[in-house]
N, C-alpha and C positions, 0 to 999 in steps of 0.2 A: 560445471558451468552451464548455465542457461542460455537456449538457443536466440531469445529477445526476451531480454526482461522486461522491455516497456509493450511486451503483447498477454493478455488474457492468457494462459495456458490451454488448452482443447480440453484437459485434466478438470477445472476450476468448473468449467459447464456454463459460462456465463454466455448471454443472451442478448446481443446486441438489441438496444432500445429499453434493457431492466434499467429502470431507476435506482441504484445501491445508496440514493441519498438518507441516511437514517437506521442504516443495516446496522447490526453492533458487530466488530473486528475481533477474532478469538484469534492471539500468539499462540505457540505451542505450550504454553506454560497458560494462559489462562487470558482476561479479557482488559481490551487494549483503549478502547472508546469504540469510538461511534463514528462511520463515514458522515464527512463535513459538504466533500464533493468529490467526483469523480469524472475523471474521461476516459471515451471511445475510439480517440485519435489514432490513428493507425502512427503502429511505431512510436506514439508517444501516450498511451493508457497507463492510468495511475487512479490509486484513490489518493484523497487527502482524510486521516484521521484527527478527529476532535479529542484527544485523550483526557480531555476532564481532568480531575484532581491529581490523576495518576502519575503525568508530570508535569504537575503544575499549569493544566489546563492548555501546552503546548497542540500545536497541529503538528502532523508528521504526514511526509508525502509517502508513501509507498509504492514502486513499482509494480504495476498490474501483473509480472511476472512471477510474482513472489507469494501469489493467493494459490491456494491447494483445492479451495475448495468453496464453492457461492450456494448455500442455502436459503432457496425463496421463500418456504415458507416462512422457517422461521427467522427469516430477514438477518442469517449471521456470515458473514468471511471468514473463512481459515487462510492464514495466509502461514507462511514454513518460516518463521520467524521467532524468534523469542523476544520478552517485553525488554530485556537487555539490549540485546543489536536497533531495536528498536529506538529506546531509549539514547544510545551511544551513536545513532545515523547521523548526518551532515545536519547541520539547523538547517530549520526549513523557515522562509520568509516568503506568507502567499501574496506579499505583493511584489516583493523581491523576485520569486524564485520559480513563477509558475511559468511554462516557455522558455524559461533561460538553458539554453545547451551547454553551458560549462557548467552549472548544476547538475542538468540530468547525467551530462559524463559522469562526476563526483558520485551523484546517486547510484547509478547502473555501475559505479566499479566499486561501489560500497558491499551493496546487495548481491553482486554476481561473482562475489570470492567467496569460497569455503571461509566462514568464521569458527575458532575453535570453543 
């Protein structure tokens, strides 16, 4: 279990005030889209992913907790995720769902279970 999934990891190396808008997201299986936007909100940090074709051009929110790893140069995220869990998370609706706290519960108990 994760100590706050909605916090940056110390691990990740991320740098408060990095722009991650445009960064491309690497699953652990291979490449997911492209950060759409993201926030710095203490207790509530998250990207949101643009996944292009890959599911049907859907956004997915991802818990800031769930990135392994922020490479500036080459503008890429690891996050500890496969494109499956990814794929199978809660829908995401950015006008619906961005703020709303019984989303981010749903989300944060999605993400912070052992998936097999």
């Amino acid at each position: 279990m994760m100590e706050n999934i909605w916090a940056y990891p110390d691990a990740a190396a991320y740098q408060p005030g990095t722009d991650l808008t445009g960064f491309k997201v690497e699953a652990t299986d291979g490449s997911i889209g492209k950060v759409d936007k993201y926030s710095e909100e203490v207790s509530s940090s998250y990207i949101v992913v643009d996944t292009g074709p890959w599911i049907f051009g859907k956004h997915v929110l991802l818990p800031a907790g769930v990135l392994t790893r922020i490479d500036a140069v080459e503008q890429k995220i690891y996050v500890a995720c496969t494109k499956e869990q990814i794929k199978d998370s809660p829908e995401f609706d950015k006008d619906k769902h961005l703020g709303d706290p019984a989303y981010h519960d749903q989300l944060g108990g999605y993400y912070g279970r052992p998936h097999m």
